[in-house]
C-alpha positions as CSV (number, residue, x, y, z in Angstrom):
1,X,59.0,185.3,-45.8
2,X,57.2,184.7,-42.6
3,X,58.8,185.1,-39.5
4,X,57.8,181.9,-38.0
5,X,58.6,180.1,-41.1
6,X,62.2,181.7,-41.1
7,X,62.2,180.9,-36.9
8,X,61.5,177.1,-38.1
9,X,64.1,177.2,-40.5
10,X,66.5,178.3,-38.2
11,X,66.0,175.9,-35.5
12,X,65.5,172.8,-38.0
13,X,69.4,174.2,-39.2
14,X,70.5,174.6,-35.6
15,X,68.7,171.2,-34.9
16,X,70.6,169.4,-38.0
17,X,73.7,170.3,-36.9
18,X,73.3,169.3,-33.1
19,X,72.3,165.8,-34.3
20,X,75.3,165.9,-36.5
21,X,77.5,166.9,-34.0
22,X,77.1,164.5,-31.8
23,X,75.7,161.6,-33.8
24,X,77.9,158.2,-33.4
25,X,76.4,156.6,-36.2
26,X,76.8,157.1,-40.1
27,X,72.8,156.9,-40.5
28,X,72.6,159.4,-37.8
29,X,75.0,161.9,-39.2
30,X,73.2,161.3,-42.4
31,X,69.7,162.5,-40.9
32,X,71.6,165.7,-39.3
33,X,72.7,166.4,-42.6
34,X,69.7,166.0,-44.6
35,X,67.6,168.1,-42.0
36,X,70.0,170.8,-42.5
37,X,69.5,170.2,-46.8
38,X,66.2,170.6,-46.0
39,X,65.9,173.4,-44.1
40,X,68.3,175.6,-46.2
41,X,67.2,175.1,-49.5
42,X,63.9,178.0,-48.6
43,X,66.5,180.2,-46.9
44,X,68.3,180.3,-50.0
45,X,65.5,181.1,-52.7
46,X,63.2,183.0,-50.3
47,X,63.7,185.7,-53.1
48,X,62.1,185.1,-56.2
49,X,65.2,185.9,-58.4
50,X,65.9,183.0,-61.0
51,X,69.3,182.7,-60.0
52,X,68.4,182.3,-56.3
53,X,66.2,179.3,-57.4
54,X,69.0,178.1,-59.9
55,X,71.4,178.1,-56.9
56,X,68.8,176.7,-54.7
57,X,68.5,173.9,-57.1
58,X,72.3,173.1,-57.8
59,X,72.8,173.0,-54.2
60,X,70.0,170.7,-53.5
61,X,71.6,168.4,-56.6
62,X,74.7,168.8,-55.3
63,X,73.7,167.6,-51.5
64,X,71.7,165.0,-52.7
65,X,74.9,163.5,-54.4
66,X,77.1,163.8,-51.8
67,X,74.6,162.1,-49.2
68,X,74.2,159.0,-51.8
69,X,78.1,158.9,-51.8
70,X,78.1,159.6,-48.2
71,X,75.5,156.5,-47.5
72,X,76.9,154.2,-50.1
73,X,80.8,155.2,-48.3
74,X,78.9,154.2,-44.8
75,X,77.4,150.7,-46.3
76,X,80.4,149.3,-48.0
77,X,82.3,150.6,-44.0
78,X,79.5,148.4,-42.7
79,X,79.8,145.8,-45.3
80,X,83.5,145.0,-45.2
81,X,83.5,145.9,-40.9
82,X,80.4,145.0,-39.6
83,X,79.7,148.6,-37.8
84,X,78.1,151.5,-38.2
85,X,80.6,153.5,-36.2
86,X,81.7,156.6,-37.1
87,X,84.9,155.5,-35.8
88,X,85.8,152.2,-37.0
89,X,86.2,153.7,-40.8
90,X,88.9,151.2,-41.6
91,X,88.2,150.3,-45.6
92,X,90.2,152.7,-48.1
93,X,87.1,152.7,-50.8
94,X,84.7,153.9,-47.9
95,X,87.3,156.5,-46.5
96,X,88.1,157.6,-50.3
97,X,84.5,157.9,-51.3
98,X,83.7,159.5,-47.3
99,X,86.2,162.2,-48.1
100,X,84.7,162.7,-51.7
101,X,81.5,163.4,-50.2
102,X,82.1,165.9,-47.4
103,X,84.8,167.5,-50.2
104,X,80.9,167.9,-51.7
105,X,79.2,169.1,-49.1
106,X,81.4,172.1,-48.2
107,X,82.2,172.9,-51.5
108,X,86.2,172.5,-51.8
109,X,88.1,172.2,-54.8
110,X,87.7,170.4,-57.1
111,X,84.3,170.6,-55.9
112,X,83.7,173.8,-55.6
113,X,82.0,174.9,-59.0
114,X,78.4,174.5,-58.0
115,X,78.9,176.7,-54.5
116,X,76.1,179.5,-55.1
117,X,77.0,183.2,-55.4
């Protein structure tokens, strides 16, 4: 892999988790979290093995998933609220289906079959 490419990756990673971190809105967190999707996914196939693009592929799957359950948890929040804070999570569906998600993202159990190698 190119160096600069594998610089840019880093920093968009770095990048995604900075606007994470400090985002105070769920769209916000969202974007931090897709950046750092994004800018994993040729980190983890730069070899051209087939099971580094299989597990490149179930994690993209995977992430995708748990950022449409993480938006939808964030909508019906906003729905039932009327705020997009990251603090005002009040409603039990949108905290149930928030904790689902992030369960996701970091792989825990029950969640944790599609984790690459």
């Amino acid at each position: 892999m190119n160096p600069y490419a594998k610089l840019t990756f880093l920093m968009s990673l770095m990048l995604g988790t900075t606007i994470t971190a400090s985002s105070n809105q769920w769209v916000s967190a969202w974007a931090g979290l897709e950046i750092n999707t994004l800018a994993i996914i040729p980190l983890i196939s730069k070899s051209h093995h087939p099971r580094a693009i299989e597990a490149a592929i179930k994690y993209f799957l995977v992430q995708a998933a748990a950022s449409t359950l993480l938006l939808f948890s964030s909508m019906i929040n906003a729905w039932h609220t009327g705020q997009w804070d990251i603090t005002q999570l009040n409603h039990p569906t949108s905290s149930l289906l928030l904790t689902t998600a992030i369960a996701m993202k970091l792989g825990l159990v029950p969640f944790h079959f599609w984790f690459p190698e």
